[in-house]
C-alpha positions as CSV (number, residue, x, y, z in Angstrom):
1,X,81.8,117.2,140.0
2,X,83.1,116.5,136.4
3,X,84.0,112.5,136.0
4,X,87.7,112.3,135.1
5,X,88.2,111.1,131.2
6,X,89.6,107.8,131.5
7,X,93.2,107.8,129.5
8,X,93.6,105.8,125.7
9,X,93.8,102.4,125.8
10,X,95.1,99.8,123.6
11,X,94.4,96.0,124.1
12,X,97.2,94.7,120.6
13,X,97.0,91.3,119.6
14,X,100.2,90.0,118.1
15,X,102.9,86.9,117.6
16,X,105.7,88.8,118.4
17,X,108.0,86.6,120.5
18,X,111.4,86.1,119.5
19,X,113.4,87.9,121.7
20,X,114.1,91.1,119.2
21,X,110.4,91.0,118.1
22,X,109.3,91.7,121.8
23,X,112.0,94.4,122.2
24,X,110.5,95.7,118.8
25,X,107.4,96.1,120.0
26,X,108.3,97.1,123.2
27,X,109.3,100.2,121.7
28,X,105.7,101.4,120.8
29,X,104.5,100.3,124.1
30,X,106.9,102.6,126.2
31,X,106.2,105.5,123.7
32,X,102.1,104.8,124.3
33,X,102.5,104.9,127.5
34,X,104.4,107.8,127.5
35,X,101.9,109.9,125.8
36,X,98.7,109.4,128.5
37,X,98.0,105.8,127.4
38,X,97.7,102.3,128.8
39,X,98.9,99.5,126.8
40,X,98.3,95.8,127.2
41,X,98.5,93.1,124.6
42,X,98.2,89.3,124.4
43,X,101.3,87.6,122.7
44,X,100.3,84.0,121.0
45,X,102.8,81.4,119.8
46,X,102.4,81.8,115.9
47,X,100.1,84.1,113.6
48,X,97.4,81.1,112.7
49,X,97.2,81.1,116.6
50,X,96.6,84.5,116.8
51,X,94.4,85.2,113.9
52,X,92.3,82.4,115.2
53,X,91.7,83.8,118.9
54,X,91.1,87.5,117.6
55,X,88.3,86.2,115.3
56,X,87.1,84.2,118.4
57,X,87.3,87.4,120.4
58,X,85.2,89.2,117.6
59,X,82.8,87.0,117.1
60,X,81.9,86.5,120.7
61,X,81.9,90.4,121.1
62,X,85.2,91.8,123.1
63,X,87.7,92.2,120.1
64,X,91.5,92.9,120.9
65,X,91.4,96.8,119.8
66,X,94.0,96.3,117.7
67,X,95.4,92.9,115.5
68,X,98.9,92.8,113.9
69,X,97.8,91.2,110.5
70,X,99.1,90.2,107.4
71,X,97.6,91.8,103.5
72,X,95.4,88.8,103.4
73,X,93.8,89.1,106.6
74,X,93.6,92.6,106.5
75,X,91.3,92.2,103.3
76,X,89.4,89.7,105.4
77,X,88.2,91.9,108.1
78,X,87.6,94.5,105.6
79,X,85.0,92.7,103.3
80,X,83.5,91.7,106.6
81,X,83.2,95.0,108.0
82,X,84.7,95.0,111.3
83,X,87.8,97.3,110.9
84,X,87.3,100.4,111.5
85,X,87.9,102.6,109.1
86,X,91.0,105.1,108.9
87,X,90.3,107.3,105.9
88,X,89.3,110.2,107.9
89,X,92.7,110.3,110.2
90,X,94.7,109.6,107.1
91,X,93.3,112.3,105.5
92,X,94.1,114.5,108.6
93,X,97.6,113.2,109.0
94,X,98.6,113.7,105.2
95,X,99.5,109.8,104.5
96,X,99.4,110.0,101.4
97,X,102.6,112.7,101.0
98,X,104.4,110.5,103.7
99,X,104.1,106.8,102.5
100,X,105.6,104.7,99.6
101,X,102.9,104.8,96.8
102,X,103.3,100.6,96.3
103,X,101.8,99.9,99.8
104,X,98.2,101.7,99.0
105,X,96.6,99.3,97.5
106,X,97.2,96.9,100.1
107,X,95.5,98.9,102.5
108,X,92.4,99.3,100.9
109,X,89.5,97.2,101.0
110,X,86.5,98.5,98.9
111,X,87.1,102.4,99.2
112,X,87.8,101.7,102.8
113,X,91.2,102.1,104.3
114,X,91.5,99.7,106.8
115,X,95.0,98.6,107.1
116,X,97.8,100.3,109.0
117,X,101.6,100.2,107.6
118,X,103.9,99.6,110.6
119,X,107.4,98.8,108.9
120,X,108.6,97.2,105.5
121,X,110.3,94.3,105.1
122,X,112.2,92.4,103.0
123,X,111.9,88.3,102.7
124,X,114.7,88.6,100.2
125,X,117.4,88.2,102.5
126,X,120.4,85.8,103.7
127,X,122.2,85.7,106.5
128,X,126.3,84.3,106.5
129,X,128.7,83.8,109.4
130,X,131.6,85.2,107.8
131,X,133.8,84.1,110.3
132,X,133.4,80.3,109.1
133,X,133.8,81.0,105.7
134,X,137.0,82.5,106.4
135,X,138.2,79.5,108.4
136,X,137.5,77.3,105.5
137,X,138.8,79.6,102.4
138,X,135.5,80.0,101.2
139,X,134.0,83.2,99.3
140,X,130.3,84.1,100.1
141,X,128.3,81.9,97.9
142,X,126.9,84.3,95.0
143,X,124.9,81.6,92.8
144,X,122.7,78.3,94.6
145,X,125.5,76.0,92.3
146,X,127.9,77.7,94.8
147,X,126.1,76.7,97.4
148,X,125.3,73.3,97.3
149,X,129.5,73.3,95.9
150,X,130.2,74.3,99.3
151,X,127.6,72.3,101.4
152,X,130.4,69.1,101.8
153,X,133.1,71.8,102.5
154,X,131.0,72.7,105.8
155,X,129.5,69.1,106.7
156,X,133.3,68.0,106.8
157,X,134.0,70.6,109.1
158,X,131.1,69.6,111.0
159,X,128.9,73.0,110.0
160,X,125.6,72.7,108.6
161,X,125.3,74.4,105.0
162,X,121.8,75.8,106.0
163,X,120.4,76.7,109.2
164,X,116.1,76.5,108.7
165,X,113.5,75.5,110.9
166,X,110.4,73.1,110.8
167,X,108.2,75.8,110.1
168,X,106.6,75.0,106.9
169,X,106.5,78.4,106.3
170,X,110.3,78.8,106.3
171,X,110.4,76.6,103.4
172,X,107.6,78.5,101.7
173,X,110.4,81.4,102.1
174,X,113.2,80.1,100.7
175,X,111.6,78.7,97.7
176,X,109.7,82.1,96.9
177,X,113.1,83.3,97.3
178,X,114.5,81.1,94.8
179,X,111.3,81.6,92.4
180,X,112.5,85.6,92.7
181,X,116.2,84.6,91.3
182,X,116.9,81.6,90.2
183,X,113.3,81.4,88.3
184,X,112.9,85.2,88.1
185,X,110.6,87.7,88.4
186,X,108.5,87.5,85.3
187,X,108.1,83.7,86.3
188,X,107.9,84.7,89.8
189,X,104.7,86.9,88.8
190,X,103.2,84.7,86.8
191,X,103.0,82.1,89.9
192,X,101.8,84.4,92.5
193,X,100.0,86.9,90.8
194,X,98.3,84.8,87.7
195,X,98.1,81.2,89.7
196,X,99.6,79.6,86.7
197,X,99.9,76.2,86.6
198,X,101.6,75.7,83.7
199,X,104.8,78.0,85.6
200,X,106.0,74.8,86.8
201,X,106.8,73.1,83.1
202,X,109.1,76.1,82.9
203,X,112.9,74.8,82.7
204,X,114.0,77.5,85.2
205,X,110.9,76.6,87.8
206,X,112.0,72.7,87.6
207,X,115.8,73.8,88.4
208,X,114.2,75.6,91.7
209,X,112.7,72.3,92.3
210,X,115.9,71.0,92.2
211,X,117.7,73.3,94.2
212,X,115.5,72.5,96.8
213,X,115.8,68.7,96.3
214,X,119.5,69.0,97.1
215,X,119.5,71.3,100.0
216,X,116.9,69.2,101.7
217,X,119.9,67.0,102.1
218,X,121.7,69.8,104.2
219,X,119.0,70.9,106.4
220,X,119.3,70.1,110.2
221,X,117.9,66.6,111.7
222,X,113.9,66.9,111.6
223,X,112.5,68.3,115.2
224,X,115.8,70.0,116.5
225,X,115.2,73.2,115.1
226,X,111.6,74.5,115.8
227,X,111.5,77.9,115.2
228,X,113.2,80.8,112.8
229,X,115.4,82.6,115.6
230,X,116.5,78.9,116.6
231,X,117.5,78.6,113.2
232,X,119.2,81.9,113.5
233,X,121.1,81.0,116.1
234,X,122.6,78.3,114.7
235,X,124.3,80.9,112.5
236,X,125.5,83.1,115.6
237,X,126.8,80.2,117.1
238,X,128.9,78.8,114.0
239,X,126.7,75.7,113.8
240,X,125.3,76.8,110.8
241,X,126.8,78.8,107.6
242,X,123.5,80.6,106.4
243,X,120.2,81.1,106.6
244,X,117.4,82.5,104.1
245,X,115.4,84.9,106.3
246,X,114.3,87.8,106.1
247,X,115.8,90.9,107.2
248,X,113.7,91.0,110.9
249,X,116.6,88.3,111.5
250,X,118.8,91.6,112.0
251,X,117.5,92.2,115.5
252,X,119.0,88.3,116.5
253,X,122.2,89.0,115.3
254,X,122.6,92.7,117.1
255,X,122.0,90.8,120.6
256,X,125.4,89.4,120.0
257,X,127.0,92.4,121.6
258,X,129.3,95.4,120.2
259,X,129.3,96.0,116.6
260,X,132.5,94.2,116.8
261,X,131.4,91.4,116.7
262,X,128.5,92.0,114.4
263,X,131.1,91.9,111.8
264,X,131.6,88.1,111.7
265,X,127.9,88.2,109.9
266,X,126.9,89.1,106.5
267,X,123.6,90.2,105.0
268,X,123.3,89.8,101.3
269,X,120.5,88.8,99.1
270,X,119.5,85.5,98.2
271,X,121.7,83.9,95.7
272,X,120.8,85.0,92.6
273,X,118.3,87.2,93.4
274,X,120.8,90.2,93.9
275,X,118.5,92.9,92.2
276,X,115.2,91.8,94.3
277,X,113.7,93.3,96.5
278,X,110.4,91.2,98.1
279,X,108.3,93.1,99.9
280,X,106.2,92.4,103.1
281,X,104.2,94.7,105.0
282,X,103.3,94.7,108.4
283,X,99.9,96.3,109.2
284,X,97.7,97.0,111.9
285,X,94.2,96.5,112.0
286,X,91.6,98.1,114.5
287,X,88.7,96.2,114.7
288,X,85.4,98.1,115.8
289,X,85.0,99.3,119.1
290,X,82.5,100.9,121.3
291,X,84.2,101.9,124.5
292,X,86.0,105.6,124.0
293,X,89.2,104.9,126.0
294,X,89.4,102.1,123.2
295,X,89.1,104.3,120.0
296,X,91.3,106.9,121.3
297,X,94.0,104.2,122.0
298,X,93.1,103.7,118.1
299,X,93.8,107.0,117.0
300,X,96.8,107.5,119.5
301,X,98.8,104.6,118.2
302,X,97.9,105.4,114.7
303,X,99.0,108.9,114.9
304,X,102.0,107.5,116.9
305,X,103.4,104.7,114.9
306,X,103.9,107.3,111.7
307,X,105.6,109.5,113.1
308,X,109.3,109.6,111.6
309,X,111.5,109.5,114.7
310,X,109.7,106.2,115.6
311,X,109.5,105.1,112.1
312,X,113.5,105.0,112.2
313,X,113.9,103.7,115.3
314,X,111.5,101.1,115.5
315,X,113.1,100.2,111.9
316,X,116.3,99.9,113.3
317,X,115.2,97.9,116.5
318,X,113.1,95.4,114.1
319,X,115.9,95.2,111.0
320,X,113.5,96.5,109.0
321,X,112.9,99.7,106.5
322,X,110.3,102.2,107.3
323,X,107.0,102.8,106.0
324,X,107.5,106.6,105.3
325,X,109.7,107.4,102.1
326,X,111.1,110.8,104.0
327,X,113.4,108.8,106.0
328,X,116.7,109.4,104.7
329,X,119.1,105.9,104.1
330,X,122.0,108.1,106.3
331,X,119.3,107.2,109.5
332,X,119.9,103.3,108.9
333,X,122.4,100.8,109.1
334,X,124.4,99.7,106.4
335,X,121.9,96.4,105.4
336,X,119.0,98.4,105.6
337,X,120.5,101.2,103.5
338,X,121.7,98.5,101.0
339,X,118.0,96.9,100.9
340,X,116.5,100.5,100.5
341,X,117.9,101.2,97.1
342,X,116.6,97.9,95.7
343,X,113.4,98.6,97.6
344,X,113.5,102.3,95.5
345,X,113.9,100.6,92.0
346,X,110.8,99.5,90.7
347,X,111.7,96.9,88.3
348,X,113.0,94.5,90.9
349,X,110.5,95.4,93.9
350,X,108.1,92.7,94.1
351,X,105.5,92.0,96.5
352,X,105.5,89.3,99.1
353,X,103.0,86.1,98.1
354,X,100.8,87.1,100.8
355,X,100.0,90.1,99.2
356,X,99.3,88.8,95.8
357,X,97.9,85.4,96.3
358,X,94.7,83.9,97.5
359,X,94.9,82.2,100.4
360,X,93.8,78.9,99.6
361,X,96.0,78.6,96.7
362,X,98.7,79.9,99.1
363,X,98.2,77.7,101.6
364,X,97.9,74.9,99.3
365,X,101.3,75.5,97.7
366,X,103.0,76.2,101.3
367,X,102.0,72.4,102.3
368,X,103.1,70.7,99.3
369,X,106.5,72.1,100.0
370,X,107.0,71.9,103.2
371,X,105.8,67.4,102.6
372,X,108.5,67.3,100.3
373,X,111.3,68.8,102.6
374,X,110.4,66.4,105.1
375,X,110.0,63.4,103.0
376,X,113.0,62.8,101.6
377,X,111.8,59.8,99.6
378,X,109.5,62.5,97.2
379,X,111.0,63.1,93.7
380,X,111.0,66.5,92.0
381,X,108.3,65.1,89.6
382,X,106.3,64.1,92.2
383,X,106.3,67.6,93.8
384,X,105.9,69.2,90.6
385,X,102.5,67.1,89.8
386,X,101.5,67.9,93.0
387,X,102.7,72.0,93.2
388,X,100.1,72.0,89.7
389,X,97.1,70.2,91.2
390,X,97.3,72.8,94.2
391,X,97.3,75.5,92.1
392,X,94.0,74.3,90.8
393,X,92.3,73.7,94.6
């Protein structure tokens, strides 16, 4: 009697947990399932967290069969050999007529391809209860001199200017932000792609150093606000008048019911980086695995996650843009069509700092900033000094 093939399997490691995240990803579960497949997957608090226990898992020999990892780490696992490798299936599948030509390189790691693209996203993004500004006769803030104009306006009225969280990486975000506008993007290059030092003697870099001195005086009390959506929810409620996140902040704002009341928020680019367009790519990785229910849960969630009707709607779900550049802009809502057509001109498409930079020097600069926005005793020249001698770690 013939032994009954056991179904596809996927064991995904991710740090998907704000509310919208999970429903994101609880999309591709249901249509797994739905094909023959059993999914599981092992949520951890933050993506250090979750990096960390995956390499634990590989190196003690039961890997998660598949790791939701950023360009960095993906890079990782391929110089270390333990992803396996997708060339074959993308070869199959016809990527390469399918996806936006900018993500490529990302996904290679020496002639292997061993990344792959879920969704795009963009970090350039801000997020503005319009309703508040309206109470208080206040346009939507186009330039950071606007801004920090309006930040008394709204701490009168008992509104914080700027709804961000104590994640140091929030702050990384909002000043890589302001390096993509206020600096610009030939500065902005020359930081994350050439690990410059001497980009931080520039006159436009010291006036981001600035901007970020003042609106540390605007930020909410230390430990209240402990996570992004928190932060984001300090928006919905009207606590907050905006917030520099990027556009996977979408999904928090469409829990807050009809599209009625959707309207009372805004997304818009940062101030003064209007044009810009910073791009972030979430990837999948499959680490090596011997079982076969495993690798064909590989294949089955590759094969599934491309295809376009998921690629729109997951897209949608996330408040993101999809991978494949045959999805037409009529299939998304208004701020994702808006960020598509920057994300289509090439001269203001940048890449995200985790694509482009090493991570120590990364991780270095991320540090420095987030000390200074919680010591607000440290001068810009002190933070400058010390932004320079990371560079050089």
């Amino acid at each position: 009697m013939q032994a009954e093939t056991a179904p596809p399997r996927i064991d995904l490691a991710h740090f998907w947990i704000a509310p919208s995240e999970r429903a994101s990803l609880d999309l591709i579960a249901q249509r797994f399932i739905a094909r023959g497949g059993v999914w599981s997957d092992t949520p951890s608090p933050d993506y250090e967290f979750m990096k960390r226990d995956s390499v634990m898992r590989i190196t003690a020999g039961f890997p998660p069969s598949a790791m939701w990892l950023g360009a960095e780490d993906i890079a990782s696992l391929g110089v270390l050999g333990v992803a396996t490798r997708l060339n074959d299936l993308a070869e199959e599948d016809g990527w390469r007529r399918h996806l936006h030509d900018f993500i490529w390189p990302v996904l290679y790691q020496q002639g292997e391809l061993v990344g792959l693209p879920v969704t795009l996203h963009n970090e350039n993004w801000a997020w503005f209860n319009a309703k508040l500004y309206r109470r208080l006769h206040l346009p939507l803030p186009k330039t950071w001199d606007e801004v920090l104009a309006q930040a008394p306006v709204f701490m009168r009225a008992g509104v914080l200017p700027l709804a961000i969280s104590d994640q140091p990486w929030n702050v990384r975000l909002l000043f890589t932000t302001l390096m993509a506008g206020a600096a610009g993007p030939e500065l902005y290059r020359r930081l994350y792609i050439d690990e410059d030092p001497s980009v931080f003697d520039h006159p436009r870099v010291l006036r981001v150093l600035e901007i970020l001195e003042r609106l540390r005086a605007y930020r909410p009390p230390a430990g209240e606000v402990r996570t992004w959506n928190a932060a984001t929810t300090l928006v919905i409620q009207g606590r907050a008048a905006m917030q520099v996140m990027g556009d996977w902040a979408k999904g928090e704002f469409k829990k807050v019911g009809p599209a009625s009341a959707q309207q009372d928020f805004v997304c818009a680019p940062v101030p003064e980086a209007q044009r810009s367009f910073i791009a972030a790519l979430d990837m999948l990785s499959f680490p090596r695995v011997r079982d076969l229910p495993s690798q064909a849960g590989q294949r089955l969630l590759a094969r599934l996650m491309l295809e376009p009707e998921l690629q729109a709607a997951f897209a949608h779900r996330k408040g993101s843009l999809p991978v494949r550049r045959d999805i037409a802009a009529t299939q998304l809502d208004a701020c994702a069509a808006d960020s598509l057509a920057r994300l289509n001109e090439a001269s203001t498409r940048l890449l995200s700092p985790r694509a482009l930079t090493s991570e120590q020097v990364r991780v270095a600069l991320q540090a420095e900033l987030a000390a200074f926005w919680n010591r607000p005793g440290m001068t810009v020249e002190e933070l400058r000094q010390r932004l320079r001698q990371a560079m050089r770690k």
